[in-house]
C-alpha positions as CSV (number, residue, x, y, z in Angstrom):
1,X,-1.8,-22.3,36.0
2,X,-3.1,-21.6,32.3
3,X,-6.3,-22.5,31.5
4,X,-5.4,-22.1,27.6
5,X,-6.3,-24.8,25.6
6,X,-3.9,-27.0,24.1
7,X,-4.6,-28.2,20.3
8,X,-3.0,-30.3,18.2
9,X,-2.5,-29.3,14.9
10,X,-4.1,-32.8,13.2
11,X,-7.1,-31.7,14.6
12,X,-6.9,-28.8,12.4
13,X,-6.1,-30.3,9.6
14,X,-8.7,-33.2,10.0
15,X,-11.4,-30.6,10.2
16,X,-10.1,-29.1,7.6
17,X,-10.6,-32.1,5.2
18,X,-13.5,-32.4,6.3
19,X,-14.4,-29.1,5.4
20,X,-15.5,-27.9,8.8
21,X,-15.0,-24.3,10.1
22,X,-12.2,-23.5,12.0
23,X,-12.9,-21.4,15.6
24,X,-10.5,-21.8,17.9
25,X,-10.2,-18.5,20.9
26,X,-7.6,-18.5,23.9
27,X,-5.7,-21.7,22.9
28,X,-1.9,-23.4,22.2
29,X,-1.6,-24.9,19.0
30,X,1.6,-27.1,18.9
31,X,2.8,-29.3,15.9
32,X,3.7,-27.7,12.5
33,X,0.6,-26.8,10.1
34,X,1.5,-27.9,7.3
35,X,-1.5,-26.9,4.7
36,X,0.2,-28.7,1.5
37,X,-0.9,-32.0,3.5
38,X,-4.7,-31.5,2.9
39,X,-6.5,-33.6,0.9
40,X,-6.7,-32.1,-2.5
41,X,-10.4,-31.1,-3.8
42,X,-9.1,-31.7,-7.4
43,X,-7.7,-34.7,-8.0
44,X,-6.4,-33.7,-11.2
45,X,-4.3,-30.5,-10.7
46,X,-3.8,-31.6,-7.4
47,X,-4.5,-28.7,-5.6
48,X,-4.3,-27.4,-1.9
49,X,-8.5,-25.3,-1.9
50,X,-9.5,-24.3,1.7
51,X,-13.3,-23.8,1.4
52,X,-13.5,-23.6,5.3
53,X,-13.7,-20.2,7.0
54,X,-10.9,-19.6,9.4
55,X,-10.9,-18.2,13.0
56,X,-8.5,-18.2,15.5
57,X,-8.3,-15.6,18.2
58,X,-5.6,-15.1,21.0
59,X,-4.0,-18.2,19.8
60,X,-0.3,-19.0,20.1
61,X,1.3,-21.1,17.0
62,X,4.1,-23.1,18.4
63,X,5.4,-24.8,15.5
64,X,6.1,-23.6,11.6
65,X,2.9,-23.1,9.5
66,X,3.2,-23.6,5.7
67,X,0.9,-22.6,2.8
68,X,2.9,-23.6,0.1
69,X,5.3,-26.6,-1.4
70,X,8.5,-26.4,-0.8
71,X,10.0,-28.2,-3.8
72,X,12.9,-25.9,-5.5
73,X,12.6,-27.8,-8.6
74,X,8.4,-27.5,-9.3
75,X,6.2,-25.0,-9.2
76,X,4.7,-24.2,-6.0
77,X,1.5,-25.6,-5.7
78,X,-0.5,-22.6,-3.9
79,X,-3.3,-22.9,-0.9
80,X,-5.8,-21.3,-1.8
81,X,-8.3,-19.6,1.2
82,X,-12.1,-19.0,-0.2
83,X,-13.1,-17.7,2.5
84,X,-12.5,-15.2,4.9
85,X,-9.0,-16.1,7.6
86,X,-9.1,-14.2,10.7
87,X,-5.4,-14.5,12.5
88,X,-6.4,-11.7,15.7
89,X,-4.3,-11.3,18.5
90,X,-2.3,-14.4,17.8
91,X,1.4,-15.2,17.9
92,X,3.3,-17.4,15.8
93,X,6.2,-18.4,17.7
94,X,7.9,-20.2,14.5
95,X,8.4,-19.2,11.0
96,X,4.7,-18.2,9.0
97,X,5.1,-18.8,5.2
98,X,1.9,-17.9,3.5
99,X,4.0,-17.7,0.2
100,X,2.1,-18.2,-2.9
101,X,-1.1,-18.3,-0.9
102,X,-4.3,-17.0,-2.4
103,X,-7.2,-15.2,-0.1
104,X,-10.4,-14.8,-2.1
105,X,-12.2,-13.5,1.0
106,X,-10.8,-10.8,3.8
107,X,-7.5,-11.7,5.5
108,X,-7.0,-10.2,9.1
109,X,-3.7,-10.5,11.0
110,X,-5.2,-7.4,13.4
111,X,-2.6,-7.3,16.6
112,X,-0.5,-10.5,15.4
113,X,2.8,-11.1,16.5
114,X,5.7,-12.5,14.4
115,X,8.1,-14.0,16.6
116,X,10.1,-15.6,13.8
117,X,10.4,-15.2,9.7
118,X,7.3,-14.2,8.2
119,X,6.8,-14.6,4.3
120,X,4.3,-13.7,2.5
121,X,5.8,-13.4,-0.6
122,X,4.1,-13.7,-4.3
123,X,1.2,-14.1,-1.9
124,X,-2.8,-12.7,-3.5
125,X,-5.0,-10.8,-1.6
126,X,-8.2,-10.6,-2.9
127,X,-10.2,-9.0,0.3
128,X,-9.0,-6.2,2.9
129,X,-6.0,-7.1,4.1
130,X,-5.8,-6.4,7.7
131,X,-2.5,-6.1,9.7
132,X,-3.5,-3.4,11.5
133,X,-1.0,-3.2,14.7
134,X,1.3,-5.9,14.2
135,X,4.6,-6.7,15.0
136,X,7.0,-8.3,12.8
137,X,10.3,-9.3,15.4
138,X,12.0,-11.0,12.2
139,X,13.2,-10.2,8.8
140,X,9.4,-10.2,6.7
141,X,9.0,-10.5,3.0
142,X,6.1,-9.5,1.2
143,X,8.2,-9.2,-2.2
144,X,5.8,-8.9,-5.2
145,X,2.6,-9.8,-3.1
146,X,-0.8,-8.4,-4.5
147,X,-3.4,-6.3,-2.5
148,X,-6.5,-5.9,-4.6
149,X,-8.2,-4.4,-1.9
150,X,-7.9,-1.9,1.3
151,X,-4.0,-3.1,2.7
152,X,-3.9,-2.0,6.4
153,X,-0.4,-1.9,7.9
154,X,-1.1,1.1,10.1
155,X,0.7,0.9,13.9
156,X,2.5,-1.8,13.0
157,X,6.2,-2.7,13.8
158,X,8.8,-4.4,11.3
159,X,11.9,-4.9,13.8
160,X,13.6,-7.4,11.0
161,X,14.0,-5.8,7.5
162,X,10.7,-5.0,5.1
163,X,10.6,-6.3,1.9
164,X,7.9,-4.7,-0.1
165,X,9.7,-4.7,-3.4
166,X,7.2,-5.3,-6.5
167,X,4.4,-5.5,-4.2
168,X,1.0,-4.0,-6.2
169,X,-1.8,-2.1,-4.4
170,X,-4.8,-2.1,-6.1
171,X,-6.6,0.1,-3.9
172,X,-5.8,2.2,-1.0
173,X,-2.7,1.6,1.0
174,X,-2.6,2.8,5.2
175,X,1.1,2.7,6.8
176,X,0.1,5.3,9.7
177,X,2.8,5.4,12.2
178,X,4.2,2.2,11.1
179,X,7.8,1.6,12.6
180,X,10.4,0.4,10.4
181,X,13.4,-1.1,12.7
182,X,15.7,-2.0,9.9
183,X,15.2,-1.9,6.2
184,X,12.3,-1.0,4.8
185,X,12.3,-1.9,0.8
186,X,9.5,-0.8,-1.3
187,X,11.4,-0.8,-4.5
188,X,9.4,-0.6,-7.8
189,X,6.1,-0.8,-5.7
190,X,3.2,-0.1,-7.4
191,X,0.7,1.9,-5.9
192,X,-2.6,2.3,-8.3
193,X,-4.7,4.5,-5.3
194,X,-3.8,6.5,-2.6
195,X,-0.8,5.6,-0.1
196,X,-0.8,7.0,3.2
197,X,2.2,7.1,5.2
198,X,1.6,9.4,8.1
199,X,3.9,9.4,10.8
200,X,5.8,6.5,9.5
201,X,9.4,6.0,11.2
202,X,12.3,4.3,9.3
203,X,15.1,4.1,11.7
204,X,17.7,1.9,8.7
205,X,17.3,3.1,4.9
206,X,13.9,3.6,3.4
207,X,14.3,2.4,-0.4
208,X,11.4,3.7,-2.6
209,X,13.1,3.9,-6.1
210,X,11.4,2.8,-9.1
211,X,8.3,3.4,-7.1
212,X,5.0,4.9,-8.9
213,X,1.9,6.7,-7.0
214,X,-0.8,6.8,-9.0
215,X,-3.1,8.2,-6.6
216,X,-2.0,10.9,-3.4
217,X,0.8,9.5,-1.5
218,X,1.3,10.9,2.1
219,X,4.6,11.2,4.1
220,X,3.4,14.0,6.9
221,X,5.3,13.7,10.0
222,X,7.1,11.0,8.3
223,X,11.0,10.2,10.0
224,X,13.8,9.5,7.9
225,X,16.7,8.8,10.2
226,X,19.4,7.1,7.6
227,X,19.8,7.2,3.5
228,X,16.4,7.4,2.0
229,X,15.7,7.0,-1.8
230,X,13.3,8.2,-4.1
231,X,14.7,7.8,-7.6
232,X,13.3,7.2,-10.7
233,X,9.8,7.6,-8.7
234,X,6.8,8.7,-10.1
235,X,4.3,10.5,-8.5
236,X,1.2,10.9,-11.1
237,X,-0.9,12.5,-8.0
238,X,-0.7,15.3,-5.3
239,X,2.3,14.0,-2.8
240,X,2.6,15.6,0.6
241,X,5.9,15.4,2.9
242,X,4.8,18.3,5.3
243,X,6.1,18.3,8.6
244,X,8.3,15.4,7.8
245,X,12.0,15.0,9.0
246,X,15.2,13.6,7.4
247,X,18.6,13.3,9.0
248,X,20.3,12.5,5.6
249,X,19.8,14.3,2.6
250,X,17.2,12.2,0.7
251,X,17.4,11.2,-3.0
252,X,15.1,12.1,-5.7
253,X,17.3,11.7,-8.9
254,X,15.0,11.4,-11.5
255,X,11.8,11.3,-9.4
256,X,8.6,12.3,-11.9
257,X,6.5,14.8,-10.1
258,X,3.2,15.3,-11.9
259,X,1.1,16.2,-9.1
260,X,1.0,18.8,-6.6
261,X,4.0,18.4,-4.2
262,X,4.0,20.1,-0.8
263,X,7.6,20.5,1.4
264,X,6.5,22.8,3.5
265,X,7.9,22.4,7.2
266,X,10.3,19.7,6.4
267,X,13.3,19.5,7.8
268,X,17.0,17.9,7.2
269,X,19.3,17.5,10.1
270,X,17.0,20.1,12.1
271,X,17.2,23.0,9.8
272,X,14.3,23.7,7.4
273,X,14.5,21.4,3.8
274,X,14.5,23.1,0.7
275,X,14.1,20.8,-2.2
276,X,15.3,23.4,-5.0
277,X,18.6,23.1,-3.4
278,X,19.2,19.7,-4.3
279,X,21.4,18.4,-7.1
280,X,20.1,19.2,-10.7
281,X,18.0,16.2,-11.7
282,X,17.2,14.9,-7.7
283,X,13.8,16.7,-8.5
284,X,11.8,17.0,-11.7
């Protein structure tokens, strides 16, 4: 028998508008969150501010959470998190839209499990953001989301398809053994600092074009198992693919190397890759 806690989710959102803290370890939380219900704390612009700090460890969502209006015809109306939102360990068994949200303080999402679509798209992350270890099982969109500090994606697993594309990293970026299941999208990502992606697998097509690396950008011991594509990327610092492997010739067509560039011990299909044999123009 389970000795988890079960918790409704209008005691959440009571506490919330009463602006008390949210700590909640080891428990179920069933009914849909639906953060566009709180009481706004402008009655003007009518806004959706969480002033609370969140917790929750080893929790399990049951039901959809929301963070943003759902009205096609308005502009979404965002939540905004001022402080810090720690998500460890948990799983939401439903669909997760933080969409439009804003967190002021650090974000975690450390060991979290996706069960269903998670979207995090447009979404601004002012603190680290921490989703270090977890596993996306759906399709995930983080489409033109905002990291203005540390992003930590390392050993995590996007079964479903990745959409990074217009996402901006202000600072540095960690994708360290990260699995990519199905399509991984980072096109015309902006990466102001360094990118690491060490040991990153992308079993389905890896899309990187339009892409710019300001800082070093790292793809050692990187896999490439199906059509991968680097055009019309620029690389303004030292970029590194050592030791990593492709199965299909990649694409460079028009990539801007400015930097130091290292291909030493890469391989296509097995056999050692030499990137001065590629098509004029796949390599500036």
């Amino acid at each position: 028998m389970s000795d988890r806690k079960i918790i409704n989710s209008t005691e959440i959102i009571a506490r919330l508008n009463h602006k008390k803290n949210i700590h909640y370890q080891d428990a179920e939380i069933t009914g849909e969150i639906d953060l566009t219900t709180l009481q706004p704390t402008d009655q003007i612009n009518d806004d959706h501010t969480i002033k609370s700090r969140i917790t929750f460890i080893n929790c399990t969502f049951t039901a959809n959470i929301t963070a943003h209006d759902a009205d096609d015809d308005a502009l979404p109306t965002p939540t905004e998190f001022q402080r810090d939102v720690t998500f460890r360990d948990c799983t939401f068994q439903k669909r997760a839209d933080f969409s439009h949200a804003q967190f002021l303080g650090a974000v975690e999402f450390e060991n979290a499990t996706f069960a269903a679509r998670a979207s995090f798209q447009e979404t601004i992350f002012s603190g680290n953001a921490n989703f270090h270890g977890a596993q996306f099982l759906a399709p995930t969109n983080f489409a033109s989301a905002q990291f203005s500090a540390r992003a930590d994606f390392d050993d995590a697993l996007f079964s479903g398809a990745a959409d990074f594309r217009a996402a901006q990293f202000s600072s540095h970026a960690s994708f360290r053994d990260v699995g990519f299941l199905n399509h991984a999208s980072f096109f015309a990502v902006q990466f102001w600092e360094s990118a690491d992606l060490h040991g990153a697998a992308f079993s389905m097509r890896a899309d990187f074009d339009g892409a710019s690396f300001s800082g070093a950008a790292a793809f050692t011991s990187a896999q490439f198992l199906q059509d991968t594509g680097f055009g019309d990327v620029c690389f303004y610092g030292e970029v590194d693919f050592r030791g990593a492997a492709f199965s299909k010739e990649p694409v460079f067509w028009n990539a801007d190397f400015e930097g130091d560039k290292h291909f030493e011990g890469v391989t296509l299909q097995g056999k050692p890759f030499d990137p001065s044999a590629l098509a004029p123009g796949q390599v500036a």
